[in-house]
Structures are given as C-alpha cells and as structure tokens.
N, C-alpha and C positions, 0 to 999 in steps of 0.2 A: 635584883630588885634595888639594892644598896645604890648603884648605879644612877638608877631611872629616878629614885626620890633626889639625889644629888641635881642632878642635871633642872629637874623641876626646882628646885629652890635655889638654883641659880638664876636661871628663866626669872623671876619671881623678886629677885634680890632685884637684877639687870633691868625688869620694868619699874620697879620701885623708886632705881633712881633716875631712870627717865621720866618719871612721873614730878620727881620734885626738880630737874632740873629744866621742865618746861613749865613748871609753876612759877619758879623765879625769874623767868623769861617772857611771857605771857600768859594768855587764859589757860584753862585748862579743858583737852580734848571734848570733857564730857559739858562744859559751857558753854560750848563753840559749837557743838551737835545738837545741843538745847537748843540755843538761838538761831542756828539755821534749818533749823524742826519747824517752829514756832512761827516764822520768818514765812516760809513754804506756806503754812497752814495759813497763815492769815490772806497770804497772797488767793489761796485755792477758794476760803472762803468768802472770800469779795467778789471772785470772779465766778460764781454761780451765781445766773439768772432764772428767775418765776419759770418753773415749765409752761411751753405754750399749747395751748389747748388742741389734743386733736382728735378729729372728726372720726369714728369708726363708722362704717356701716356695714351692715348686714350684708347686705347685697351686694357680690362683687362688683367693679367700676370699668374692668378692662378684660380683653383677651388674656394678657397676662396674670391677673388675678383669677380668677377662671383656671386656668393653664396650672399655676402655682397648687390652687386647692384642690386638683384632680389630682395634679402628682401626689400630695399630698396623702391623700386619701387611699391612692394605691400601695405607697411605700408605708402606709400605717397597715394593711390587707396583708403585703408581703412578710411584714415584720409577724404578725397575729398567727400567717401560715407558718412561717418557719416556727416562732414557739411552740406552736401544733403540731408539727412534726418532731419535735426533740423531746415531747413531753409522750413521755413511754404508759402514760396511763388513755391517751387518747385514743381510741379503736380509727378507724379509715371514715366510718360514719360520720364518726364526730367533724373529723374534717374535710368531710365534702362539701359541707355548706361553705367552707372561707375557700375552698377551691373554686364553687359556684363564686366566688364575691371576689376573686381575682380574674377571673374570666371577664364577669362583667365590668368591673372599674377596667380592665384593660383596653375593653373594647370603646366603652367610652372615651377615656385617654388620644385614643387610637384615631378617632372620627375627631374632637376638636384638635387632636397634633393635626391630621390631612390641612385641616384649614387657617389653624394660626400657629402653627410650630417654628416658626422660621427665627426665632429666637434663641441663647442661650441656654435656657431653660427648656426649649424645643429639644436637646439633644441629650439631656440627663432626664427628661419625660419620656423618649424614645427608647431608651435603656431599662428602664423600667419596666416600658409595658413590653418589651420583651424577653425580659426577665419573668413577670408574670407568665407572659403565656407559654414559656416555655415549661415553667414551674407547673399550670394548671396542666399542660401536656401529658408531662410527667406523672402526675397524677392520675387521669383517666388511661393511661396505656399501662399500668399497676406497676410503675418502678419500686412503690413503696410497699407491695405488698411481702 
C-alpha cells in the first residue's frame, strides 16, 4: 500500500508542475476548454432554426403508409403474443383471442403485401406475417399445451 500512496503523490507532484509550467507559458488547459465549450455553444445556438410546420394526417397518404402501419400493427400482436406466452399466470384461453388477432393482422398484411410489397419494407412485412402464422400454427396444433 506504502507503494501505491507513493507512486500517487508523485503522479500528483509531476501534474502539478506541469500545470504551473504551462501557466507561465500560456492559457491554462481548463480556459482553453471553457472558450472552446462556449465557442461550439454559440456556434450550435445560432445555427438552430424555427421548426417547420408539419402536416399530420390521420389517414394514411400512400401504399407505403398503409404497408408501414400494418406491419406495424402485426409486430405490436406478435410482441403482446409472446408476452402472453411467458407470462405463466395466463391459462391457453386467455391467449386465444391474440392468437385469433395474429391470424387476422396476418392475413391482412398478407392481401395488401400480394399487391404493394414490392418495396423494402415489403420484405421485413413478409417476415412477419410469417412469423405470425407460423406462431398462430403453433398454437392451434397444441405446441403449447
């Protein structure tokens, strides 16, 4: 231990006088870190403009909006099943209805992928719905019982 306290208040000695022999030389580290803080900050704050106004609507706009909040909708189902599955107080009952409500968000999924899938988002929407229905599979052929 005698050691380790040594070696620290050398350390300690050694920045000490690095500290006064860059005082009498120029600024000091922590002045120079101030005014290029300070420096940044004003820059960052000048260069922020008014947010610009935007439109939400309600109603989707496109195939891909559409597309996006089905997946959506199904990987919220997937995620509600799986909790439902791990949670050891829920009987099979209880989770037939989100097995009923992966089937059906898949099937829908399923009918607008046939007709506007052919996007990026077409191919992690296809993964899904057969994730679900394999999932809802699994379910009515009693994996989980």
């Amino acid at each position: 231990m005698k050691i380790e306290n040594d070696l620290v208040a050398q350390e300690i000695a050694r920045l000490g006088q690095g500290k006064q022999t860059q005082n009498q030389g120029g600024a000091a580290f922590a002045d120079v870190l101030a005014q290029a803080v300070s420096d940044q900050t004003a820059q960052a704050a000048g260069a922020v403009s008014a947010p610009e106004a935007i439109a939400f609507n309600n109603a989707p706009s496109s195939a891909g909006a559409v597309l996006y909040e089905q997946t959506n909708r199904l990987l919220d189902a997937l995620d509600n099943y799986g909790q439902a599955l791990g949670d050891g107080s829920k009987t099979l009952k209880d989770i037939e209805p989100l097995a009923n409500e992966l089937e059906q968000r898949a099937n829908e999924l399923s009918q607008h992928l046939e007709s506007n899938g052919n996007n990026d988002l077409g191919g992690i929407a296809w993964q899904a719905v057969t994730q679900a229905q394999v999932e809802a599979m699994k379910f009515r052929r009693g994996d989980y019982v």
